[in-house]
C-alpha positions in Angstrom: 0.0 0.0 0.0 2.9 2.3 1.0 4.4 1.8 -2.2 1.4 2.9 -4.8 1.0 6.3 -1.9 4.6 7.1 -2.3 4.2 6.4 -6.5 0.9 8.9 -6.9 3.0 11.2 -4.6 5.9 11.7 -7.1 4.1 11.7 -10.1 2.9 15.2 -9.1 3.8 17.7 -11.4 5.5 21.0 -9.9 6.7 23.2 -11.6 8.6 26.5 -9.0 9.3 29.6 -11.2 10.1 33.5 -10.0 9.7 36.5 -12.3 12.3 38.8 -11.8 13.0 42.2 -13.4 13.8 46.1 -13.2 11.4 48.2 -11.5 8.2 49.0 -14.0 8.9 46.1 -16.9 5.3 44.6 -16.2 6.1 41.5 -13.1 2.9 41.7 -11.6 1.3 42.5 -14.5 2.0 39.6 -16.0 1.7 37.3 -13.0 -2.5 38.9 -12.8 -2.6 37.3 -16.7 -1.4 34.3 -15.8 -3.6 33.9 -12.7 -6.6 35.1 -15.4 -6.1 32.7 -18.2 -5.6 29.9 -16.3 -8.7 29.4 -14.9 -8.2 30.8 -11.4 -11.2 33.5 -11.3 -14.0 32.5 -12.1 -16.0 33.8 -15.5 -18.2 36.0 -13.1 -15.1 37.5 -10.7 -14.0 40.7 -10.9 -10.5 41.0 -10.7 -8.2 44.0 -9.8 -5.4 45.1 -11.7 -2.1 44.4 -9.7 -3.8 42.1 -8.1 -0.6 40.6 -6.0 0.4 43.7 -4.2 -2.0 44.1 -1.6 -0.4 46.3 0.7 -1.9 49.8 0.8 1.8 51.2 0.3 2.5 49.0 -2.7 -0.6 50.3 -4.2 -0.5 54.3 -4.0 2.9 53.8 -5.7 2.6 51.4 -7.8 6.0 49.1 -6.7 6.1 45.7 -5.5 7.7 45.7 -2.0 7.4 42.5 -0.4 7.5 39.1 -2.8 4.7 37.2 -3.0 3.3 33.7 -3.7 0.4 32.4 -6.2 0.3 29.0 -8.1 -1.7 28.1 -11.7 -2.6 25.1 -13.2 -2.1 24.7 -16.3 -1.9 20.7 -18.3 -2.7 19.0 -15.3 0.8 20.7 -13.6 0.4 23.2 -10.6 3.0 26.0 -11.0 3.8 28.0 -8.1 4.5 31.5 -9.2 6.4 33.7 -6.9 6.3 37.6 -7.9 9.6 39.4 -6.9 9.9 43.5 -6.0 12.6 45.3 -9.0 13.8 48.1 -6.7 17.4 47.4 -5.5 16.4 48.5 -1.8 14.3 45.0 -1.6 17.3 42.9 -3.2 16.6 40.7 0.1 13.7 40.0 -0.7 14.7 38.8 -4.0 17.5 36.9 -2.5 14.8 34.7 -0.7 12.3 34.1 -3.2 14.9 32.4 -5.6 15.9 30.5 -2.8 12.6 28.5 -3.5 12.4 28.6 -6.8 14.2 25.5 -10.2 13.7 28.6 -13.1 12.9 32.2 -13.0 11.2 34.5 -16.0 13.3 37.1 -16.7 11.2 39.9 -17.9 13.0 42.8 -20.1 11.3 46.0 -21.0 11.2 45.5 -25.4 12.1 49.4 -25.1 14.8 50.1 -22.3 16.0 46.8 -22.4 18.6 45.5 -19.8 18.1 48.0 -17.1 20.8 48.2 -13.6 18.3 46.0 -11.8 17.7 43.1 -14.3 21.9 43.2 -13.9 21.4 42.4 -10.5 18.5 40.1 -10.1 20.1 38.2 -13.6 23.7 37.8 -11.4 21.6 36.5 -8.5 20.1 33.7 -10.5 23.1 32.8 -12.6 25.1 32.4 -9.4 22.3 29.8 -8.3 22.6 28.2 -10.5 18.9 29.0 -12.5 18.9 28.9 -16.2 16.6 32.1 -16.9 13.5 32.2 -19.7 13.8 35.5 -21.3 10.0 37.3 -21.6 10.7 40.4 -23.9 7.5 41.8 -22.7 5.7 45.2 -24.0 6.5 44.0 -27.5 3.5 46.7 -28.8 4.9 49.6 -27.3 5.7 52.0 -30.4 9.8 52.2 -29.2 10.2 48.0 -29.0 13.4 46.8 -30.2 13.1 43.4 -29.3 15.9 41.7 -31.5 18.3 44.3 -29.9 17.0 43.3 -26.6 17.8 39.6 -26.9 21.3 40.6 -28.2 21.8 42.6 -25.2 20.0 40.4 -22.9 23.0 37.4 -24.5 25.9 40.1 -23.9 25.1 40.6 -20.2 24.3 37.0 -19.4 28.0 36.4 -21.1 29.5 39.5 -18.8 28.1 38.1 -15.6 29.7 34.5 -16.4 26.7 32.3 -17.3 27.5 28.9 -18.5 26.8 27.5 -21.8 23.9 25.9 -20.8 22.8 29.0 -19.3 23.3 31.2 -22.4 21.3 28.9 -24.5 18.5 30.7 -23.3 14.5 29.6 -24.6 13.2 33.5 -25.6 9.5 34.1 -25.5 7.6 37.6 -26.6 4.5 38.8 -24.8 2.5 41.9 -24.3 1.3 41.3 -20.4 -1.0 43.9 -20.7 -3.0 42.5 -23.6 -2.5 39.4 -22.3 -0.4 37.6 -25.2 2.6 35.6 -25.9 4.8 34.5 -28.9 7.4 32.4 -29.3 8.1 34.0 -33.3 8.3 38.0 -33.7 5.6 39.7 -35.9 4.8 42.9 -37.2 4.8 46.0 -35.8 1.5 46.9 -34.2 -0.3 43.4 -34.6 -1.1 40.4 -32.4 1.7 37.8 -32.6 0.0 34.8 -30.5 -3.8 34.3 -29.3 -2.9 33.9 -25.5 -0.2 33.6 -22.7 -0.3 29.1 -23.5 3.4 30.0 -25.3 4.8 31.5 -22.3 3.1 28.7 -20.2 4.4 25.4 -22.8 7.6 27.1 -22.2 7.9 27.0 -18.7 6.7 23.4 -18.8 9.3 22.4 -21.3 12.0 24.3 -19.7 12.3 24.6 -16.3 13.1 21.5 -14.3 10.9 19.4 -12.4 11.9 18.7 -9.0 13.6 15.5 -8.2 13.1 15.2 -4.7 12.3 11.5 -2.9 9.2 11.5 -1.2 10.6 8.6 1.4 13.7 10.3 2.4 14.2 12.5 5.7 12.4 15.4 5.9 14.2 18.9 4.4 12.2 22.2 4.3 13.7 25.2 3.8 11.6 28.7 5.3 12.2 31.6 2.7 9.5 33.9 3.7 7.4 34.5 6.9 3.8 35.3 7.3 2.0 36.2 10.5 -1.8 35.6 11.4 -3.7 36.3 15.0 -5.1 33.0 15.3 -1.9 30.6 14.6 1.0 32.8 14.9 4.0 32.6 13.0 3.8 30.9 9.5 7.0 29.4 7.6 6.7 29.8 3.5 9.2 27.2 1.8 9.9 24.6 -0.6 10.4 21.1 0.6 13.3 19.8 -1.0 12.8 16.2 -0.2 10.6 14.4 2.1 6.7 14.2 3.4 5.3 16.6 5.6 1.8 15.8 7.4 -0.1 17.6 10.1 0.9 16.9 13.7 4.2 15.5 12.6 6.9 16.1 14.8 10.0 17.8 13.2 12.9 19.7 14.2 13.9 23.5 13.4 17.7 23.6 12.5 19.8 27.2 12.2 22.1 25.6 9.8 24.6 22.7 10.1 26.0 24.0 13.6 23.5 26.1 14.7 20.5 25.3 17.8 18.3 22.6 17.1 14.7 23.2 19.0 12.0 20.6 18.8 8.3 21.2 17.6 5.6 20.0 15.9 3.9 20.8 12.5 0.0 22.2 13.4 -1.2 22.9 9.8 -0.4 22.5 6.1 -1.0 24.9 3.5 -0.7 25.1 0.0 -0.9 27.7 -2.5 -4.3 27.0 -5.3 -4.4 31.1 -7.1 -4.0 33.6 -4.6 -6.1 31.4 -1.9 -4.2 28.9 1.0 -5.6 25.4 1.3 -5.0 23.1 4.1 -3.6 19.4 2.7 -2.9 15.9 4.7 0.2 16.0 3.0 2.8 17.5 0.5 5.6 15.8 -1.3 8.9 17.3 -2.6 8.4 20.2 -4.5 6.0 21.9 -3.5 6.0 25.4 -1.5 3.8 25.1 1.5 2.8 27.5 4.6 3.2 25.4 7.8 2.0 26.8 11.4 2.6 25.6 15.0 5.7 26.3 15.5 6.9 29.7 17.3 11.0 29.4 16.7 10.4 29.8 12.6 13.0 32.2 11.1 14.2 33.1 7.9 16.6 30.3 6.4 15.9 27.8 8.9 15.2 24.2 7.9 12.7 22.3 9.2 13.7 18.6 9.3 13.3 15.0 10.7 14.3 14.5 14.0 15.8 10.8 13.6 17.6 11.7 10.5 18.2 15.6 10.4 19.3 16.9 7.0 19.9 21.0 7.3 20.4 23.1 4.4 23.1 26.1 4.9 21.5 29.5 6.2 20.4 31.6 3.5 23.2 34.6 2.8 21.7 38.1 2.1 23.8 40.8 0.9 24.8 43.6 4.0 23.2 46.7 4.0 25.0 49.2 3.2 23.1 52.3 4.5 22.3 53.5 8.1 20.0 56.3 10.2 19.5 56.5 13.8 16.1 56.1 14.8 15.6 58.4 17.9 12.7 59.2 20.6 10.6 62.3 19.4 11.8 65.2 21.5 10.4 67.9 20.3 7.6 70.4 22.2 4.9 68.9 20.1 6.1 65.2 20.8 3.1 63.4 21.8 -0.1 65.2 20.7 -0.5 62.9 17.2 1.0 59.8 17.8 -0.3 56.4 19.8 3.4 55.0 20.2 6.2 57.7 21.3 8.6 56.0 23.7 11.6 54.0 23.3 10.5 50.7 24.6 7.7 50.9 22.1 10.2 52.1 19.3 12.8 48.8 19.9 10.0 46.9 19.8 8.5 47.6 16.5 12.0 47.5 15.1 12.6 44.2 16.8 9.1 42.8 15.1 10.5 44.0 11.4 13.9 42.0 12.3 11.3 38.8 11.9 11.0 38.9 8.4 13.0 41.7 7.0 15.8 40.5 6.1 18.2 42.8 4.9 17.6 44.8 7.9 19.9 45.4 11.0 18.9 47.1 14.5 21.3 47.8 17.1 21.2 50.1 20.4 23.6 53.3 20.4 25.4 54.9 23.6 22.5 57.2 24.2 19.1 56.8 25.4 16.1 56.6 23.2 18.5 56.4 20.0 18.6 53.4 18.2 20.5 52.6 14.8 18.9 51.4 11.9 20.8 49.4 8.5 19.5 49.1 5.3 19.8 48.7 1.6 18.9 52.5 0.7 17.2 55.6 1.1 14.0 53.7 -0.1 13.5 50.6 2.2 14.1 53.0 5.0 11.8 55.3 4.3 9.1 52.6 3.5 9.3 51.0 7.1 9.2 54.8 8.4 6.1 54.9 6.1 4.6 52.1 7.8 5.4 52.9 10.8 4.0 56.1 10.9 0.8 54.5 9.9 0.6 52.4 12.4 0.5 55.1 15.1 4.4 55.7 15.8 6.0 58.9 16.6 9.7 59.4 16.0 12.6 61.7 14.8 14.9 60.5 12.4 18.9 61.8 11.0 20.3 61.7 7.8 21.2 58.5 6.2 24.9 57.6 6.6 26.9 55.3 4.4 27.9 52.1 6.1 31.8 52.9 5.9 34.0 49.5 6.3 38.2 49.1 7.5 39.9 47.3 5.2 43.7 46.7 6.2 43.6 49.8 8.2 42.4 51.7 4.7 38.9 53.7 5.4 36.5 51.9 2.3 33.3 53.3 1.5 29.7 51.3 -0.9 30.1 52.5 -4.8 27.0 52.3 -6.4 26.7 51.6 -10.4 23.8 54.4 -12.0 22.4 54.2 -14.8 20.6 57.6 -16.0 18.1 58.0 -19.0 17.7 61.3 -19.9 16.9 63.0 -22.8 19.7 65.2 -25.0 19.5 68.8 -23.9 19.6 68.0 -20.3 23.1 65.8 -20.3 25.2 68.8 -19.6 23.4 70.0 -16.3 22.9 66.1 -15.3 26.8 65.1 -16.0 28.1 68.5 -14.0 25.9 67.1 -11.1 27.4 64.0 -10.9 30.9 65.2 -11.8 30.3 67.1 -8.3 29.3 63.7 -6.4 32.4 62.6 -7.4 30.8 60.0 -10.1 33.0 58.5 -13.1 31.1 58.1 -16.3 31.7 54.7 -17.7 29.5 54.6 -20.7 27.4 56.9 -22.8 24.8 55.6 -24.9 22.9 57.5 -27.1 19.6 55.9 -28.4 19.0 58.2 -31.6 15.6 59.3 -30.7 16.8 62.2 -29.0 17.6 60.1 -25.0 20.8 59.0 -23.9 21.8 56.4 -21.3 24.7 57.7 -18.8 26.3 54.8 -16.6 28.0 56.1 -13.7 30.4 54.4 -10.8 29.8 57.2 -8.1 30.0 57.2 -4.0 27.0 56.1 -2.6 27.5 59.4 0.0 26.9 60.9 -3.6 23.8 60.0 -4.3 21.9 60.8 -0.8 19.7 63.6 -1.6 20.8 63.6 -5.7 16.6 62.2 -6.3 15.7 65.9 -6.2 18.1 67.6 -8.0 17.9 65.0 -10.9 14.0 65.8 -11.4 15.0 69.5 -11.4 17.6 69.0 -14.0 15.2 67.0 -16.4 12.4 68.8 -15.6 10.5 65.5 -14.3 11.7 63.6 -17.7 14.8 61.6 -16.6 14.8 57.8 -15.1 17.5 57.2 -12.6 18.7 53.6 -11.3 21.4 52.7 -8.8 22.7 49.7 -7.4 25.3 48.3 -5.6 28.5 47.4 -7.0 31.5 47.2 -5.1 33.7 48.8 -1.6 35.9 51.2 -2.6 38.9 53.1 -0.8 37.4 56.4 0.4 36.8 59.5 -2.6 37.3 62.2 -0.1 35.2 65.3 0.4 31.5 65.7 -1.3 29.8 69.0 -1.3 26.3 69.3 0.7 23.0 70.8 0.4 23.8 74.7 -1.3 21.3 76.7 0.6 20.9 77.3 4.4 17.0 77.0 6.1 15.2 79.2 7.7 15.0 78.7 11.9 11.7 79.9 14.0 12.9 81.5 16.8 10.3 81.2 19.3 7.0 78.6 19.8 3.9 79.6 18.6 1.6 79.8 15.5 2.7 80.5 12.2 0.3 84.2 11.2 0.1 84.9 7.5 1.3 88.0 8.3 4.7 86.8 9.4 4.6 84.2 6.3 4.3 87.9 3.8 7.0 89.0 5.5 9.3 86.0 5.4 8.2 85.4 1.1 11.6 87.4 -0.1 14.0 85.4 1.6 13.3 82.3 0.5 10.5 78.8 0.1 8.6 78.2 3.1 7.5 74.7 4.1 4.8 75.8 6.5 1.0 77.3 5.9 -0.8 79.5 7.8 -2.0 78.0 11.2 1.0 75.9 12.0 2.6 74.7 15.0 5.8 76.1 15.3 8.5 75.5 18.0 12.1 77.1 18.7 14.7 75.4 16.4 12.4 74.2 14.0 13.1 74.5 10.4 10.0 76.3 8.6 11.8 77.4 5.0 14.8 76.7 2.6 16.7 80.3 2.7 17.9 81.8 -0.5 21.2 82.1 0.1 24.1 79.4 2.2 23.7 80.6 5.5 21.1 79.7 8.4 18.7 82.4 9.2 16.7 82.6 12.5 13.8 84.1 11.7 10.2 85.4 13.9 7.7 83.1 12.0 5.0 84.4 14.7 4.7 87.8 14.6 1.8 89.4 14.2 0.7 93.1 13.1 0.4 95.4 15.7 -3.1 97.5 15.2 -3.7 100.8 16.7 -7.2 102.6 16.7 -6.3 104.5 13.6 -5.2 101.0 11.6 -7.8 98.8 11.4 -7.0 94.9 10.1 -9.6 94.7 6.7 -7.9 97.8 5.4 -4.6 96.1 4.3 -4.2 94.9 1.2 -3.9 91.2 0.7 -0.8 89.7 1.6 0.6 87.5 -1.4 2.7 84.1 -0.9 4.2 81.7 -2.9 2.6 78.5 -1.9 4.8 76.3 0.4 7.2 72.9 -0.9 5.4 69.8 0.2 7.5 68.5 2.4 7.2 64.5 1.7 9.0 62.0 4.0 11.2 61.1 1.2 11.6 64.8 0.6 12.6 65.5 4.0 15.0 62.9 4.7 16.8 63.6 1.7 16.9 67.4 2.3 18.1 67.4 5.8 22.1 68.0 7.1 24.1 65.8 9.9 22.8 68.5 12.1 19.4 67.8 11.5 16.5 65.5 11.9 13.1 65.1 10.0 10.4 64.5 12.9 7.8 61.7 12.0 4.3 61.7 13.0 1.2 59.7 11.8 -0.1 63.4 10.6 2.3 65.8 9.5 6.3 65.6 8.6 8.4 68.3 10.6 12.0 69.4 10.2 13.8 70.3 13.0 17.6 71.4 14.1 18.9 68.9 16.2 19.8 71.4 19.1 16.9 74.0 19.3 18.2 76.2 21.2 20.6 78.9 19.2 23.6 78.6 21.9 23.3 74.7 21.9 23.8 75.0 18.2 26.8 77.7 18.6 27.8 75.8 21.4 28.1 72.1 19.0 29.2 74.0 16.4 32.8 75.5 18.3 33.2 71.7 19.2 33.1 70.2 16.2 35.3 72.5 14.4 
């Protein structure tokens, strides 16, 4: 009896596939086709564009943050499709889902082709080992060049050392939006397939079906967590060989020489189109969500406790930024937020720890300051983001670079940027990054009137650069950076050019004072405002701090009646975004987070503390 259970078990068909690219080349786009034309909503459902990111952050910007899971059936197979995030910042997130994965879909824009990103996500999967299936998606876009694409898409595979297996690549075109694919090019504007089934036969054919033995000990690795109120923690992984049941008893091991802990398996899931369903068991292959067991932790392997069979630790890539998180202190601290103190604050940050990655927490020498790692300026700011919705109120510095000693020689992250910009604004955008101390390393142009800069450039350089590089191309430019390699230090960059405007006392902010205040420089106040001493309320035309009376108010006699003035005219104030804020601010500095409004603030508020700080540190 054993033998025919173990026999239907195997001949289950899994197929494990990721589909990686660069930021806005169509992932989840494509994954929301896939889940359509294979039968997963109903004729009647009405489905959501984007329908993977769920998260209300992922959704007002349009970026995938978190990876996520789904599985199709398609010819009696069940693919599990797991849909990656393309921003560099979330590279650890990346780094997990391929750990679960036998192929990826490599998507490349038909018009930008190989973009920084795909570079990255491409050397991840090489290095595993993966032999890619190149998508040339948005092969209807007026601009495609999707023969040029495939060439290029060869030339960087070659460049990042793929074997010859690897470079003899399967190449499929598809328009995810319109929901087709093709495995010959047609013409220009037209349909070239009926559906997405020559994207799907392709996967099938090409990517390998797990080998796993269904009777051997036990191996699962966790590559994603997942939390629910009514079972706790929940483990997301691929079992690499093995049977895992309900109620089975298992043990969780860090590694080959880390702790072993015993538990016991309460539930198994599997993925059926974006839904969980509970199974009796699972066979190798297959990606499952277990619960019951509280010690689950990224990269741990859950295995048999007679026989135990762990898997190495998952490696993720340092971080290679850093902020200190820090107590709100200001005279406002505590009127909008739910959570303000530090216990609170290490908390949340020791919850994110769980399942981000990439991320790094440790305590500093003073109270109520905390210091934060990450990849970039962008996962910071979205767990700030979240943060702040959740109710927390805290101040935060400028980002640092994570500088590292190598043989007594200070070395410092150089990041690799690509620019696209069109023609007439090169000049401004290559003095900018001539300043930042950036070495151009290729220049591209496209003969349509853009041109594609690659620069290697400190990543000091490029805090706060977001902003200026809009300015420069008027809102026109794309701009791309990722990590490439630690470099001996580049010496002095040049800050922010202009010096901010101080209030001097506490108070509310009266037009009045704003009129008076319009000449010498951009506000980022209203009317009605809170306003304390040593908070920063305007960007000063010229280099040097101003203290300023953002409070006063007219003084009226008998003779000078309010209603008789004329109206006072102001320029309407910079929206000062989170992003905005943290990019903006100095070392002496902090941007102060609340779940309503985004304040910046001099780090000592008084003018004699900063007079005082400032004689020291000279």
């Amino acid at each position: 009896m054993a033998t025919v259970k173990s026999k239907t078990m195997s001949t289950k068909q899994i197929r494990n596939i990721a589909i990686i690219a660069h930021v806005d080349h169509g992932k989840t786009t494509m994954v929301d086709q896939l889940l359509r034309q294979s039968g997963t909503f109903a004729e009647h459902e009405k489905v959501v564009d984007t329908v993977m990111d769920n998260n209300a952050i992922e959704r007002e910007r349009g970026i995938t943050i978190l990876a996520k899971n789904c599985a199709v059936s398609w010819k009696d197979t069940h693919i599990n499709i797991v849909d990656t995030p393309g921003h560099a910042d979330f590279g650890g997130e990346v780094e997990r889902a391929l750990s679960m994965v036998d192929g990826v879909l490599l998507l490349i824009d038909a018009q930008e082709g190989p973009m920084p990103q795909t570079r990255f996500v491409t050397k991840k999967a090489l290095a595993l080992g993966l032999k890619p299936i190149l998508v040339v998606n948005k092969v209807d876009k007026p601009g495609a060049r999707p023969d040029w694409v495939v060439n290029a898409a060869f030339d960087l595979f070659d460049k990042l050392g793929a074997t010859d297996e690897q470079l003899d690549f399967p190449v499929v075109y598809a328009s995810g939006i319109n929901g087709w694919s093709s495995l010959v090019e047609g013409g220009q504007g037209e349909q070239w397939g009926p559906d997405m089934s020559a994207l799907f036969n392709t996967v099938l054919d090409h990517v390998p079906h797990q080998q796993g033995d269904p009777a051997a000990p036990l191996q699962l690795q966790i590559s994603a967590l997942d939390f629910s109120t009514f079972v706790g923690r929940i483990g997301v992984g691929r079992i690499s060989q093995g049977t895992i049941r309900p109620m089975m008893d298992v043990v969780v091991m860090e590694g080959q020489d880390g702790k072993a802990v015993k538990g016991r398996i309460n539930q198994v899931l599997t993925f059926q189109g974006l839904e969980r369903v509970q199974t009796t068991e699972a066979g190798p292959g297959e990606i499952v969500l277990i619960n019951g067991i509280a010690d689950v932790g990224i990269g741990v392997t859950i295995t048999d406790p007679a026989n135990p069979a762990p898997l190495p630790m998952l490696q993720v890539d340092e971080p290679t930024l850093t902020m200190n998180f820090c107590v709100n202190t200001s005279p406002l601290a505590g009127r909008e937020g739910k959570y303000i103190t530090s216990r609170q604050l290490w908390d949340r940050l020791q919850k994110e720890l769980q399942h981000n990655v990439a991320l790094r927490v440790k305590e500093t020498d003073e109270e109520g300051i905390f210091e934060v790692m990450g990849r970039g300026e962008l996962h910071l700011t979205i767990l700030l983001e979240n943060m702040r919705r959740e109710g927390y109120e805290l101040a935060v510095s400028k980002p640092r670079v994570v500088f590292r000693d190598v043989n007594g020689e200070k070395h410092e992250p150089i990041e690799m940027v690509t620019v696209d910009i069109e023609e007439q604004h090169q000049g401004g955008v290559m003095q900018a990054l001539g300043e930042r101390k950036g070495d151009l390393v290729n220049m591209e142009p496209d003969g349509r009137g853009r041109v594609r800069l690659e620069y290697r450039i400190p990543a000091r350089g490029l805090i706060g650069f977001t902003n200026e590089f809009l300015n420069l191309t008027r809102g026109s430019g794309l701009i791309a950076n990722i990590f490439d390699s630690y470099e001996p230090h580049k010496g002095e960059i040049g800050g922010r050019k202009n010096g901010v405007l101080i209030s001097m006392d506490a108070g509310e902010i009266f037009t009045y004072a704003l009129g008076k205040l319009d000449d010498r420089g951009r506000m980022f106040v209203r009317a009605n405002d809170p306003v304390y001493e040593g908070m920063i309320v305007g960007i000063h035309n010229r280099d040097n701090d101003l203290v300023v009376n953002a409070t006063r108010t007219k003084q009226l006699t008998n003779f000078r009646v309010s209603g008789k003035e004329d109206a006072i005219k102001i320029t309407p104030p910079i929206e000062c975004t989170l992003e905005y804020g943290v990019e903006f601010i100095e070392d002496d500095e902090l941007v102060e987070i609340t779940p309503k409004s985004i304040r910046l603030r001099k780090r000592h508020l008084k003018e004699h503390e900063r007079k005082k700080a400032n004689r020291e540190s000279a």
